[in-house]
N, CA, C and O atoms as CSV, one atom per row, in Angstrom:
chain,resi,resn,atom,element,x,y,z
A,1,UNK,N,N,247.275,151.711,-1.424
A,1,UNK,CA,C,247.412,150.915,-0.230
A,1,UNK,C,C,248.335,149.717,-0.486
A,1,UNK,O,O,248.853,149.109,0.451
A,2,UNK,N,N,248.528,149.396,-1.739
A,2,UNK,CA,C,249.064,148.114,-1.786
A,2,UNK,C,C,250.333,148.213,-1.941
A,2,UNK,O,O,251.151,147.470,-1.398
A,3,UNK,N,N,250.639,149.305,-2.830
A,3,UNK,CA,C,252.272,149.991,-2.975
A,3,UNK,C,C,252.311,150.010,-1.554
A,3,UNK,O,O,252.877,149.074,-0.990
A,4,UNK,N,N,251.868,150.805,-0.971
A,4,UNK,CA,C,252.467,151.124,0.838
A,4,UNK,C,C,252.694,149.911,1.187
A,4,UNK,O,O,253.791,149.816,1.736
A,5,UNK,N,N,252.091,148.868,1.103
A,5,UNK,CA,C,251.987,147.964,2.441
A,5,UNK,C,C,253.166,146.806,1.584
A,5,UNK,O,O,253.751,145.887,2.158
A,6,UNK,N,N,253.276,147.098,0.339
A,6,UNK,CA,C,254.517,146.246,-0.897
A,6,UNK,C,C,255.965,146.749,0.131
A,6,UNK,O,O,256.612,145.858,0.680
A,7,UNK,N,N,256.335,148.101,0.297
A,7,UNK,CA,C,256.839,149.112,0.706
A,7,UNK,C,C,257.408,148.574,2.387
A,7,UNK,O,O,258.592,148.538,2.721
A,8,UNK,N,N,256.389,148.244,3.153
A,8,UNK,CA,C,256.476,147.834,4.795
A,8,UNK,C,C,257.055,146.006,4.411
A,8,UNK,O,O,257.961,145.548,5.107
A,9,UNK,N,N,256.654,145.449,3.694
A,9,UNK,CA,C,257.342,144.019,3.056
A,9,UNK,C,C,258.957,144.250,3.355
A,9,UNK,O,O,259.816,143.847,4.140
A,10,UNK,N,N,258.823,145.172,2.212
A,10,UNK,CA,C,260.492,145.207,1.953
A,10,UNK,C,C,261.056,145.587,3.486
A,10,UNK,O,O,261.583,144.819,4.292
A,11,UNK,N,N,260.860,146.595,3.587
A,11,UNK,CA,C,261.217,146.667,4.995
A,11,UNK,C,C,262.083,145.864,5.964
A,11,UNK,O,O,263.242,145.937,6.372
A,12,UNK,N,N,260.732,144.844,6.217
A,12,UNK,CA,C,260.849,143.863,6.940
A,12,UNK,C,C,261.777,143.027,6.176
A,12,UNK,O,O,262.751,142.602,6.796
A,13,UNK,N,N,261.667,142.754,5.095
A,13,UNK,CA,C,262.873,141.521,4.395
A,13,UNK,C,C,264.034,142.166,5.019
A,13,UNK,O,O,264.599,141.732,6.023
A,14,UNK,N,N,264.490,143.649,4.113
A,14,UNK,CA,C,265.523,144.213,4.550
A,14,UNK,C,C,266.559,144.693,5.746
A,14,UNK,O,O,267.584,145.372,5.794
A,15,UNK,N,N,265.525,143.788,6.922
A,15,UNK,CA,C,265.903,143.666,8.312
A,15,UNK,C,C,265.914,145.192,8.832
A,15,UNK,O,O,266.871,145.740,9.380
A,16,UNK,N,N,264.867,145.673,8.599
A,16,UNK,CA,C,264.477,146.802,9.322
A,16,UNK,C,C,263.471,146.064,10.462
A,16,UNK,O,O,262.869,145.007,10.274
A,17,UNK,N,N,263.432,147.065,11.962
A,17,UNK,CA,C,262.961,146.469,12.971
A,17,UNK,C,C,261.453,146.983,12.782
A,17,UNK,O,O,261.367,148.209,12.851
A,18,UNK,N,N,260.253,146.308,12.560
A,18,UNK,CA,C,259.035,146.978,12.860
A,18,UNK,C,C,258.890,147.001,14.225
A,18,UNK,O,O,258.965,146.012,14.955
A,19,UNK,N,N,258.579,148.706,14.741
A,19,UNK,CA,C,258.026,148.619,15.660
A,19,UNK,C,C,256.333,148.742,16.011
A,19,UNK,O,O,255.704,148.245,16.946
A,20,UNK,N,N,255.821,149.691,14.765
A,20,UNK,CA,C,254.411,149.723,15.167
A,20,UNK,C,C,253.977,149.807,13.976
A,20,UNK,O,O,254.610,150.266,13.025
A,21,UNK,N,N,252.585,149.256,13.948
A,21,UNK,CA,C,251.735,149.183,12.638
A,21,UNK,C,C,252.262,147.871,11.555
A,21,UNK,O,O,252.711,146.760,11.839
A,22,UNK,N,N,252.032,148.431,10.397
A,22,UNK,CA,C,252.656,147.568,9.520
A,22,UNK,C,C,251.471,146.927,8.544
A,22,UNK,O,O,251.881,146.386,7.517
A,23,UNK,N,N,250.098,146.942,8.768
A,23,UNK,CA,C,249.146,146.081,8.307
A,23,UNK,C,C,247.810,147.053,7.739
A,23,UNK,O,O,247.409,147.882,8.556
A,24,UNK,N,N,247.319,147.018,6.811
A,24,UNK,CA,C,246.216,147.397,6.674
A,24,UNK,C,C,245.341,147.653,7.870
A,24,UNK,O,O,245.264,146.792,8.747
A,25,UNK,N,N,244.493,149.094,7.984
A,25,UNK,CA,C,243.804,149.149,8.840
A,25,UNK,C,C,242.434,149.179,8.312
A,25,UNK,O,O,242.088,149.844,7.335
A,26,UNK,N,N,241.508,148.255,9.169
A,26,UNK,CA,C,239.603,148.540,8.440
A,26,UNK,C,C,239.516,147.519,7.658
A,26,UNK,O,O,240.528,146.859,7.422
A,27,UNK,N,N,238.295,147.191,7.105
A,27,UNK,CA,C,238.133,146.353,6.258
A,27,UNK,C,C,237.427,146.961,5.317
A,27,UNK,O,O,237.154,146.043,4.543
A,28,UNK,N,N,236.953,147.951,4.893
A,28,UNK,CA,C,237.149,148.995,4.172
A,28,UNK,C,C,237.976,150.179,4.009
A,28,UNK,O,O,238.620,150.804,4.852
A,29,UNK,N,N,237.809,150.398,2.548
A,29,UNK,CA,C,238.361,152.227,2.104
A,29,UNK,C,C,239.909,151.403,1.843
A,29,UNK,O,O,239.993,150.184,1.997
A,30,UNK,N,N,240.811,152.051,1.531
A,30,UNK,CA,C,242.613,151.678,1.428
A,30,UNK,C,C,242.956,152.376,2.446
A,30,UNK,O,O,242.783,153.565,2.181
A,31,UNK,N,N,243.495,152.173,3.834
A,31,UNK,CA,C,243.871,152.251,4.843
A,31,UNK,C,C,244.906,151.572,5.190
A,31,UNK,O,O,244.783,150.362,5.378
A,32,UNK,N,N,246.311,152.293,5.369
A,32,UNK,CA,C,247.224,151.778,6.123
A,32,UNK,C,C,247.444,152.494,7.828
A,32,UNK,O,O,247.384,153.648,8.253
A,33,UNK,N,N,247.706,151.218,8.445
A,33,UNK,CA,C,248.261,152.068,10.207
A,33,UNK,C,C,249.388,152.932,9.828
A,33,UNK,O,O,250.247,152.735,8.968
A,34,UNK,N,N,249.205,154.070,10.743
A,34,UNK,CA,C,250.923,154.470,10.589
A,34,UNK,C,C,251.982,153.460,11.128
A,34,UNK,O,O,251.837,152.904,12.217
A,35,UNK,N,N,252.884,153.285,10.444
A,35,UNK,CA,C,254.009,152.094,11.235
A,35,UNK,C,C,255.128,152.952,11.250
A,35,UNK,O,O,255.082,154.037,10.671
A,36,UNK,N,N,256.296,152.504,11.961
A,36,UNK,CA,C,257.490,153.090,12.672
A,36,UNK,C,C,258.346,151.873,12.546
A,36,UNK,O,O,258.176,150.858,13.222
A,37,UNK,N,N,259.382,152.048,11.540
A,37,UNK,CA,C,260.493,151.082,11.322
A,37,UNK,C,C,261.763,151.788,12.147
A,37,UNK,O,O,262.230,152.924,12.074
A,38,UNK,N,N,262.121,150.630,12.963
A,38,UNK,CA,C,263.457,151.633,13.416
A,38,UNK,C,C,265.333,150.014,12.955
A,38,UNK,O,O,265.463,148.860,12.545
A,39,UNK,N,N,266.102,151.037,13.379
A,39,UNK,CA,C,267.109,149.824,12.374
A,39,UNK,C,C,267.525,150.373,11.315
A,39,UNK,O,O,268.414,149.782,10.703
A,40,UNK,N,N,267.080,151.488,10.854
A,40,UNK,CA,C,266.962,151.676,9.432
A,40,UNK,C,C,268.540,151.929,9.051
A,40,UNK,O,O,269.315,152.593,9.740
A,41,UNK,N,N,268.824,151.349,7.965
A,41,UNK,CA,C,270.308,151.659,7.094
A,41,UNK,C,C,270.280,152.343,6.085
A,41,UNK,O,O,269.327,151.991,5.390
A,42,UNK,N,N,271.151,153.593,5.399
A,42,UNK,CA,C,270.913,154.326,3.959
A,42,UNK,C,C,270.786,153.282,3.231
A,42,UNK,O,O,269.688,153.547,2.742
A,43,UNK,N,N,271.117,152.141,2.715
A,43,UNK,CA,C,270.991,151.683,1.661
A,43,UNK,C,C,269.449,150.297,1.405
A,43,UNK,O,O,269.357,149.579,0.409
A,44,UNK,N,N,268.589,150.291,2.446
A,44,UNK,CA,C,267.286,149.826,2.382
A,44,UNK,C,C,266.125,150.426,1.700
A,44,UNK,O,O,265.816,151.556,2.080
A,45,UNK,N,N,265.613,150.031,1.018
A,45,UNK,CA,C,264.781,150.358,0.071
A,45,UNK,C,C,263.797,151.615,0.856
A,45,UNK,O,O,263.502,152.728,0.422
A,46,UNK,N,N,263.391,150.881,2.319
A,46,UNK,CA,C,262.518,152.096,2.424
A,46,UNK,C,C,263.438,153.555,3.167
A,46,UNK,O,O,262.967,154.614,3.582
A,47,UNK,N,N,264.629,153.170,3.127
A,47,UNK,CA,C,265.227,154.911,3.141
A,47,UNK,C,C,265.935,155.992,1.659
A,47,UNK,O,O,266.324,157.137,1.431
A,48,UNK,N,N,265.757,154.784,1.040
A,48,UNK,CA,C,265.681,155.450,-0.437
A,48,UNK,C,C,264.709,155.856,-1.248
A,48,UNK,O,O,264.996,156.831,-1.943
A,49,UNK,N,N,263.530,155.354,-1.383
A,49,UNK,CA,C,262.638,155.748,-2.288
A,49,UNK,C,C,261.259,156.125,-0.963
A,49,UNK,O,O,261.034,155.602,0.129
A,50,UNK,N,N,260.487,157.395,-1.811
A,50,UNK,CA,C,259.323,158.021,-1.458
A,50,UNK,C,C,258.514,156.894,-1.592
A,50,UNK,O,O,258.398,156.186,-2.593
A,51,UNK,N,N,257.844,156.756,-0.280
A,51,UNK,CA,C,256.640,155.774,-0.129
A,51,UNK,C,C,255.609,156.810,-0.361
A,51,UNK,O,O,255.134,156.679,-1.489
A,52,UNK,N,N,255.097,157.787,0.300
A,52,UNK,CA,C,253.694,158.823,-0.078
A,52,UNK,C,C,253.382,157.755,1.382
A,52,UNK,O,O,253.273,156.780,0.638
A,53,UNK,N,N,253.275,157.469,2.038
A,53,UNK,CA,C,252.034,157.145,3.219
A,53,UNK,C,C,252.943,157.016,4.421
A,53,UNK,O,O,254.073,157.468,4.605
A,54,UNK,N,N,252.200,156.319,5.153
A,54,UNK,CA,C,252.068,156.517,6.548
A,54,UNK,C,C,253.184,155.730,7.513
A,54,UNK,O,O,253.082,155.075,8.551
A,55,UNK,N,N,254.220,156.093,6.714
A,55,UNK,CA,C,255.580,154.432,6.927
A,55,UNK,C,C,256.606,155.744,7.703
A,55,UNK,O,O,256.689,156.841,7.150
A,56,UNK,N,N,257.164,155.523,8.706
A,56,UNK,CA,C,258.403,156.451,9.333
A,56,UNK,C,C,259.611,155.568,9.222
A,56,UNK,O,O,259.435,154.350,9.230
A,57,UNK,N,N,260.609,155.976,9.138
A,57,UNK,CA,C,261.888,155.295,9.499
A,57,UNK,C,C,262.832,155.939,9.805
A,57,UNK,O,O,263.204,156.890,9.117
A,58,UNK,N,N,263.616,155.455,11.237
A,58,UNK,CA,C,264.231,156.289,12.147
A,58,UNK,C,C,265.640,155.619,11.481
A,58,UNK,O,O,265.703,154.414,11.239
A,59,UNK,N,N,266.606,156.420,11.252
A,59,UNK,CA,C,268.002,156.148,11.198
A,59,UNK,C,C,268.755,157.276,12.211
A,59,UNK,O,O,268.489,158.471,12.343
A,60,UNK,N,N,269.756,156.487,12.853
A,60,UNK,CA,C,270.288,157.123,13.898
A,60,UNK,C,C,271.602,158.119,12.919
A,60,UNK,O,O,271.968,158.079,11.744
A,61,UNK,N,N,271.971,158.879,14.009
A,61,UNK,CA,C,273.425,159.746,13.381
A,61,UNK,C,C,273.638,159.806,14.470
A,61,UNK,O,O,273.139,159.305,15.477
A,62,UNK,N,N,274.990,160.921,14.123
A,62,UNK,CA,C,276.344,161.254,15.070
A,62,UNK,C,C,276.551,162.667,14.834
A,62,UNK,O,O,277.099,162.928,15.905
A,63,UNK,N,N,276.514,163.758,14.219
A,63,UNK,CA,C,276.802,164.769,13.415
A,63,UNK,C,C,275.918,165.285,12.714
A,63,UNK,O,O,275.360,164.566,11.885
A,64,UNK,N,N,275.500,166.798,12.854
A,64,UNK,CA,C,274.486,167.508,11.841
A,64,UNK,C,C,275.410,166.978,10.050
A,64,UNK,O,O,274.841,166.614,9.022
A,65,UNK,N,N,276.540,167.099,10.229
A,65,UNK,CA,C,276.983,167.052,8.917
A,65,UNK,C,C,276.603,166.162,8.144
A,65,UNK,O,O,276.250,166.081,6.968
A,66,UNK,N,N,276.781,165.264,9.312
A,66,UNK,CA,C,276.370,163.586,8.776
A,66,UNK,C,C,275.128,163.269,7.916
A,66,UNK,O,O,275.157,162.577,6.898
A,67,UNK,N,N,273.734,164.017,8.588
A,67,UNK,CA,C,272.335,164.027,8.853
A,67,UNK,C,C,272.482,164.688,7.329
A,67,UNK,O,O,271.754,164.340,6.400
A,68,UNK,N,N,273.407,165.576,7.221
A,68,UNK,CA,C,272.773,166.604,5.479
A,68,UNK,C,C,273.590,165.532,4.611
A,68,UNK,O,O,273.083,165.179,3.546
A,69,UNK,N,N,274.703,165.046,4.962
A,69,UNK,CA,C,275.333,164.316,4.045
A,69,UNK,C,C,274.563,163.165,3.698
A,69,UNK,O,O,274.620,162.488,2.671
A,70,UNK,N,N,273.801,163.036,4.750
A,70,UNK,CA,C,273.045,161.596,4.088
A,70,UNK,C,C,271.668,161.941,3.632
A,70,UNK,O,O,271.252,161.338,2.643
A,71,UNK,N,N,270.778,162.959,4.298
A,71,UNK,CA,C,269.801,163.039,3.651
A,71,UNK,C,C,269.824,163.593,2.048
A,71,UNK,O,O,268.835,163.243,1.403
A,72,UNK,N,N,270.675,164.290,1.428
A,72,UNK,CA,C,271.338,165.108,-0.112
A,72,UNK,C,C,271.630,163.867,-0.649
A,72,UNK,O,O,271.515,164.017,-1.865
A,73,UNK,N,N,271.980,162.593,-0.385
A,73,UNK,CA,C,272.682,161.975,-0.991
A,73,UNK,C,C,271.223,161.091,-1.678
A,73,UNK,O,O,270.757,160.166,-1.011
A,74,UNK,N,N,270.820,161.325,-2.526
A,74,UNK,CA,C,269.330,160.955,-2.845
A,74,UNK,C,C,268.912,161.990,-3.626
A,74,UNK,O,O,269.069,163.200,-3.466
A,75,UNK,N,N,268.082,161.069,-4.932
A,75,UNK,CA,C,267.412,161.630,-6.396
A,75,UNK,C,C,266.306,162.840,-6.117
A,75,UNK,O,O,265.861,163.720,-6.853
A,76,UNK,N,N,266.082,162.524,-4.855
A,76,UNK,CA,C,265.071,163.303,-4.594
A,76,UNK,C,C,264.983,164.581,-3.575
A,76,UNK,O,O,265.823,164.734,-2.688
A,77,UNK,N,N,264.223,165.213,-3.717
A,77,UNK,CA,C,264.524,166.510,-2.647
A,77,UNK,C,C,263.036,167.320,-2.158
A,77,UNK,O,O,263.061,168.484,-1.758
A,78,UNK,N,N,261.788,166.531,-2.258
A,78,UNK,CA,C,260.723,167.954,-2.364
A,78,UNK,C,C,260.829,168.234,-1.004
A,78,UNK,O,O,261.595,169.197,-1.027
A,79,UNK,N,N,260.478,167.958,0.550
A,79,UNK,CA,C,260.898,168.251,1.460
A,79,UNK,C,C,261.847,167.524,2.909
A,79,UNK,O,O,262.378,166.425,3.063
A,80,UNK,N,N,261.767,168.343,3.504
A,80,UNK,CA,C,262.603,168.218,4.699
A,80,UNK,C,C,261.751,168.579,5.984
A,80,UNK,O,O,260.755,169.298,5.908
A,81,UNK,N,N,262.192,168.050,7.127
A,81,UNK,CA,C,261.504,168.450,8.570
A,81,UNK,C,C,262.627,168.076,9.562
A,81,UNK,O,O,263.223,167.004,9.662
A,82,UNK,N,N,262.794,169.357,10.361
A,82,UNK,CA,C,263.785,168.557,11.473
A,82,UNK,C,C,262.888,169.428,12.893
A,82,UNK,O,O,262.026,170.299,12.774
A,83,UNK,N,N,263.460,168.823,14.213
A,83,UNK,CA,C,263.064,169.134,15.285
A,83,UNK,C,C,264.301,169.397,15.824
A,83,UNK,O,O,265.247,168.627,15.656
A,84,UNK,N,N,264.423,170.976,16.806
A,84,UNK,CA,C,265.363,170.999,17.191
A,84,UNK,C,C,264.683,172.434,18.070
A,84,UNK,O,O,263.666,173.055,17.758
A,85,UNK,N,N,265.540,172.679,19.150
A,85,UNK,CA,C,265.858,173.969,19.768
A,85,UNK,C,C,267.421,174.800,19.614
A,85,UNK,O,O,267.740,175.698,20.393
A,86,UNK,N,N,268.069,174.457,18.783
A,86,UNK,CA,C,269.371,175.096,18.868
A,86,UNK,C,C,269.053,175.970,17.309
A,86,UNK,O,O,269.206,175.229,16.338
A,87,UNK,N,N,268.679,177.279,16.995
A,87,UNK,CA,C,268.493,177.879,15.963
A,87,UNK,C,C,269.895,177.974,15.221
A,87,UNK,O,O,269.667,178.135,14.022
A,88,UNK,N,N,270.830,177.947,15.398
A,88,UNK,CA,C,272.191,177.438,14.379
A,88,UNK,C,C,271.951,176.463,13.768
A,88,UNK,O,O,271.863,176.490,12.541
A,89,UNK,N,N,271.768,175.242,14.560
A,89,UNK,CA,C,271.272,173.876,13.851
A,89,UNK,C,C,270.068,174.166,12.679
A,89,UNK,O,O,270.204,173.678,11.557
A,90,UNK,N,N,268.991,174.919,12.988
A,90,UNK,CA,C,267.754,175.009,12.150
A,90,UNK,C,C,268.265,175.895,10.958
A,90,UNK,O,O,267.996,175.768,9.763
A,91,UNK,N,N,269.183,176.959,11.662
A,91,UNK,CA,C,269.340,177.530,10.255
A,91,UNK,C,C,270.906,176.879,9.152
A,91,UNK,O,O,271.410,177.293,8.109
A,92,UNK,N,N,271.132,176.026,9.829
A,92,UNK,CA,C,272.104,175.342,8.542
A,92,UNK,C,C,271.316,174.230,7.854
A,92,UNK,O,O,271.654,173.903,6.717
A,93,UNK,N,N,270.365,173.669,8.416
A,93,UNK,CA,C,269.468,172.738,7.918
A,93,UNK,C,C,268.840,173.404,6.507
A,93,UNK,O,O,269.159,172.832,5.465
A,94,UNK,N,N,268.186,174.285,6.438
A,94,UNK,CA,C,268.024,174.962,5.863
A,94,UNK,C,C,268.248,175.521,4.757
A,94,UNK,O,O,267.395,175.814,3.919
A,95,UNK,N,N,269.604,175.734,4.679
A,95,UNK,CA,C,270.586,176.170,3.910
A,95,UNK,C,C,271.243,175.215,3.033
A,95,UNK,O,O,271.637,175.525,1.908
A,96,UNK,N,N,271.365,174.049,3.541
A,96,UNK,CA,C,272.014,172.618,3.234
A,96,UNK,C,C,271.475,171.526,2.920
A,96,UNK,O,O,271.962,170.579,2.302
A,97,UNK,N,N,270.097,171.706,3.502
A,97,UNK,CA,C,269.286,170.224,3.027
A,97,UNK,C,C,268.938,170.582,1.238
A,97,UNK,O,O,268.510,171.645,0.788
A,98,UNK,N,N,269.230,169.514,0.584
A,98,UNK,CA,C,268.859,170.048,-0.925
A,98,UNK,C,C,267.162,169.634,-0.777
A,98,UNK,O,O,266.676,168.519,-0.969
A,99,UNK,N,N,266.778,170.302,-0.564
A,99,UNK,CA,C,264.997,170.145,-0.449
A,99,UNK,C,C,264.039,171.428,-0.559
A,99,UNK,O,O,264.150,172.444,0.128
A,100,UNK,N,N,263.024,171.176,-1.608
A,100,UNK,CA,C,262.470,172.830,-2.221
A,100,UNK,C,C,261.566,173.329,-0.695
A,100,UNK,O,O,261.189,174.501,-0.709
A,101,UNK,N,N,261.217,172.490,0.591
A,101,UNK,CA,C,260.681,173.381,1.464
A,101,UNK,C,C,261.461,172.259,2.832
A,101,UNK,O,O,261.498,171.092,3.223
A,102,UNK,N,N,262.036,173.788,3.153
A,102,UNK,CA,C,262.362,172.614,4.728
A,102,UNK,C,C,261.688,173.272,6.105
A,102,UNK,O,O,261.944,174.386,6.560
A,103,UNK,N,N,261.083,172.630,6.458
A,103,UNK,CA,C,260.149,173.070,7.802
A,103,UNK,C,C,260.920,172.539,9.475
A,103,UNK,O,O,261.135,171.367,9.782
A,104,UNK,N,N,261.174,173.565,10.210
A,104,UNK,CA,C,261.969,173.809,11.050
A,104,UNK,C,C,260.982,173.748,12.598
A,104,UNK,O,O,260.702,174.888,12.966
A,105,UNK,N,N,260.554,172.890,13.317
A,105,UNK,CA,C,259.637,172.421,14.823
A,105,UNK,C,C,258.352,172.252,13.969
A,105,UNK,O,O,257.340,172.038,14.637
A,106,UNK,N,N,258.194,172.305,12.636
A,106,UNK,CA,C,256.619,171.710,12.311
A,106,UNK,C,C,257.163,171.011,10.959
A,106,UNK,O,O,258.288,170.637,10.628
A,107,UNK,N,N,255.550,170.981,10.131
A,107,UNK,CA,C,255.742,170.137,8.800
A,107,UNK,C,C,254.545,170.000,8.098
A,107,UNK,O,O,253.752,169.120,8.432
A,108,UNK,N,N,254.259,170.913,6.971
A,108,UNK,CA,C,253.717,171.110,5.588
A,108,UNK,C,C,252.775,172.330,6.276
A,108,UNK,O,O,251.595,172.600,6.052
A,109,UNK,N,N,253.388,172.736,6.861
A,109,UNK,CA,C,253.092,174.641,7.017
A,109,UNK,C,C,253.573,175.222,5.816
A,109,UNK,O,O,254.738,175.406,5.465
A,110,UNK,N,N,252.143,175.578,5.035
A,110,UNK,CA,C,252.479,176.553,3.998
A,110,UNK,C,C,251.085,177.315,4.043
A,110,UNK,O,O,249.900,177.126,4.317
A,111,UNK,N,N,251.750,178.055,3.713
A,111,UNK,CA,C,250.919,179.640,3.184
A,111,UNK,C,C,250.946,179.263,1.554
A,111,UNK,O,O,251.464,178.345,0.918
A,112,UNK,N,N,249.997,180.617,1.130
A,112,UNK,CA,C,249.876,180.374,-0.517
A,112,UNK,C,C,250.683,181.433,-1.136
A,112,UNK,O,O,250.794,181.750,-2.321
A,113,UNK,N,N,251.225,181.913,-0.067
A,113,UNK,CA,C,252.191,182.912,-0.642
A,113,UNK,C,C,253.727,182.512,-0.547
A,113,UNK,O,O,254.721,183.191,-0.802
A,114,UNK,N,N,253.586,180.865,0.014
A,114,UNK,CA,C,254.871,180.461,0.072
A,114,UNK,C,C,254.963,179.207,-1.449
A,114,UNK,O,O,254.027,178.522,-1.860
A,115,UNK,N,N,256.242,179.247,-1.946
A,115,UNK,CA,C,256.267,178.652,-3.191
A,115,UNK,C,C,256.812,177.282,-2.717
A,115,UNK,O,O,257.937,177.093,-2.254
A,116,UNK,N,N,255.783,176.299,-2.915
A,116,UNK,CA,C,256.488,174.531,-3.277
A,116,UNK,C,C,256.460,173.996,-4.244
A,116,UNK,O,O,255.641,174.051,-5.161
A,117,UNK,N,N,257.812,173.140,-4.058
A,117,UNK,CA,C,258.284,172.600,-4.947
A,117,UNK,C,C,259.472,172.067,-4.493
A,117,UNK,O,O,260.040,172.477,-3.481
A,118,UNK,N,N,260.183,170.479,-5.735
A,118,UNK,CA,C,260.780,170.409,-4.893
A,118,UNK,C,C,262.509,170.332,-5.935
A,118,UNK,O,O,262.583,170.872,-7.038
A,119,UNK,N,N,263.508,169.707,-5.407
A,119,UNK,CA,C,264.335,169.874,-6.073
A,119,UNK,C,C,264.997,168.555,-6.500
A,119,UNK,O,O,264.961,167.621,-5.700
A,120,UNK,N,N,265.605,168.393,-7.706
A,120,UNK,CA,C,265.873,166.799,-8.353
A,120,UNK,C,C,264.882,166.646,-8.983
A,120,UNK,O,O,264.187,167.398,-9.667
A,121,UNK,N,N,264.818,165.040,-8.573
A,121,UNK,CA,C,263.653,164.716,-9.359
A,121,UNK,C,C,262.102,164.724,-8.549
A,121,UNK,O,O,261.104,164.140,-8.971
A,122,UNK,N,N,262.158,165.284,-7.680
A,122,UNK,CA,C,260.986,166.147,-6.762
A,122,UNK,C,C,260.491,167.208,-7.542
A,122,UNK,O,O,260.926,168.351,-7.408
A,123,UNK,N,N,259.565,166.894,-8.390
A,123,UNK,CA,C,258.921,167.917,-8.981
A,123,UNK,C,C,259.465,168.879,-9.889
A,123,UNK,O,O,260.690,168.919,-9.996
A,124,UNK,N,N,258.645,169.784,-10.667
A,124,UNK,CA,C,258.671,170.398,-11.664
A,124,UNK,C,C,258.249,171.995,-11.158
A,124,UNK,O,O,257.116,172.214,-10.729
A,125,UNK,N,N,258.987,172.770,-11.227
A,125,UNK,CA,C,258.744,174.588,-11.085
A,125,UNK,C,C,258.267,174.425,-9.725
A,125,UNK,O,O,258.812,173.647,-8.942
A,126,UNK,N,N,257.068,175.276,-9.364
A,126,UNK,CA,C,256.920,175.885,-8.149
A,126,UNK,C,C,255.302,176.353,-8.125
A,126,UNK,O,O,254.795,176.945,-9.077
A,127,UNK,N,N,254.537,175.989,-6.851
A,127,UNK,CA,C,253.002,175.815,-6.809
A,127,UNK,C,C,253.337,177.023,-5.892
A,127,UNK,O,O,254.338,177.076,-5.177
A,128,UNK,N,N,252.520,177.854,-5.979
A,128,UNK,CA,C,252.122,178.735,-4.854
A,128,UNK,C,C,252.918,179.796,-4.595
A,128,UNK,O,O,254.092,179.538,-4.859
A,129,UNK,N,N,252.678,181.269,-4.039
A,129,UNK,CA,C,253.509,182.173,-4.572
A,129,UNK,C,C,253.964,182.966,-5.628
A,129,UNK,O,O,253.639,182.555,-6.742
A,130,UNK,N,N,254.453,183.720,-5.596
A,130,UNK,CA,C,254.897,184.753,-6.905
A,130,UNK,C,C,255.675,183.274,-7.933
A,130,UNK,O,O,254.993,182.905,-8.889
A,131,UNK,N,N,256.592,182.769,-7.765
A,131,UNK,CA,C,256.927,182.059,-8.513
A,131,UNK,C,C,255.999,180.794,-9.336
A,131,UNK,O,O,256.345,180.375,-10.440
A,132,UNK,N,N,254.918,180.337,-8.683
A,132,UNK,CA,C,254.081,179.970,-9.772
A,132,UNK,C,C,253.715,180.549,-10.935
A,132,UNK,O,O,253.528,179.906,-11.968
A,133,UNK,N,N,253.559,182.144,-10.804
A,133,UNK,CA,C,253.101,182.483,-11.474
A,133,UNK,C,C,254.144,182.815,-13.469
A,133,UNK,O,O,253.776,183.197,-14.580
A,134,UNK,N,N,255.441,182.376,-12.858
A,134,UNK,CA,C,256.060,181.979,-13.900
A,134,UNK,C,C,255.782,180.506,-14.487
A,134,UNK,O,O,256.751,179.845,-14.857
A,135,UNK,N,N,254.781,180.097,-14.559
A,135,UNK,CA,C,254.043,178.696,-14.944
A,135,UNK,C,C,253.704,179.200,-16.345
A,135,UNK,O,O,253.991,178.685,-17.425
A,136,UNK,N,N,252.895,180.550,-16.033
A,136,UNK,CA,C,251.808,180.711,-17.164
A,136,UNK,C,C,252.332,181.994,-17.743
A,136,UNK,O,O,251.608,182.670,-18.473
A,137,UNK,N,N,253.319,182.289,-17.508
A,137,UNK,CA,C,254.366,183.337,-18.420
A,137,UNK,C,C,254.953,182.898,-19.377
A,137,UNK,O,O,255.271,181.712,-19.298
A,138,UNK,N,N,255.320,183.643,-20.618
A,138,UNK,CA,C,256.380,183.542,-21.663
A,138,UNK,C,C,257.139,184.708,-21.556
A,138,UNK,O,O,256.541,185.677,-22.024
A,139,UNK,N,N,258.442,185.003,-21.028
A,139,UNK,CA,C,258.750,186.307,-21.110
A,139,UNK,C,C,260.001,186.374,-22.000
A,139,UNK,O,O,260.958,185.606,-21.904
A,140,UNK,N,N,259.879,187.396,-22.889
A,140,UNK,CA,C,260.870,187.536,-24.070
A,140,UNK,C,C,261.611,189.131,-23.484
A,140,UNK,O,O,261.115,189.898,-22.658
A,141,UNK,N,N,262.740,189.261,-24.117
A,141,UNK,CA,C,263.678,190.187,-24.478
A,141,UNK,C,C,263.786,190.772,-25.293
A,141,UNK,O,O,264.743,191.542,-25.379
């Protein structure tokens, strides 16, 4: 809770606009509100690094190209989510986002027969699926 809410700080220093949340919720348990930063610039802390909680931040574009060029441009990759009705758009997303699961009108739809994981420094091999199961293999020649 305290990383998160360290996380919504910066934010705000970094002249991102809070629009909602932002504060511990309850006076018990570690509870953050979901908050919604909008304003957001690539180079602000909270559009660079993985928070893990309940923090959104809207950065505007102009161009699908734009949207992959900027989301790739980052250490990290485990996933992706976009919303769209134009299936060209969904399926270049797809193809282009460097991210080990990209989910296309939803988000963390998985099956156990689907393999996650992510790519960069997003994780290590692959949970779930036939490809986990190269976890606990040694295979020789």
């Amino acid at each position: 809770m305290q990383r998160i809410l360290k996380y919504i700080d910066i934010g705000r220093k970094e002249g991102a606009k809070l629009l909602a949340g932002g504060h511990r919720w309850g006076t018990e348990g570690a509870f953050v509100e979901p908050t919604v930063f909008a304003d957001v610039t690539d180079d602000m802390t909270i559009a660079k690094e993985e928070i893990f909680g309940p923090v959104q931040s809207i950065l505007k574009f102009k161009t699908l190209d734009e949207v992959i060029e900027r989301a790739n441009n980052t250490t990290y990759g485990l996933a992706a989510g976009a919303f769209t009705k134009d299936v060209n758009r969904a399926l270049k997303l797809t193809k282009d986002l460097e991210a080990g699961n990209v989910w296309i009108n939803t988000f963390l739809a998985c099956g156990v027969q689907t393999p996650f994981g992510g790519y960069k420094q997003s994780g290590i091999g692959r949970e779930s699926g036939e490809e986990a199961l190269y976890e606990y293999l040694e295979v020789k020649s």
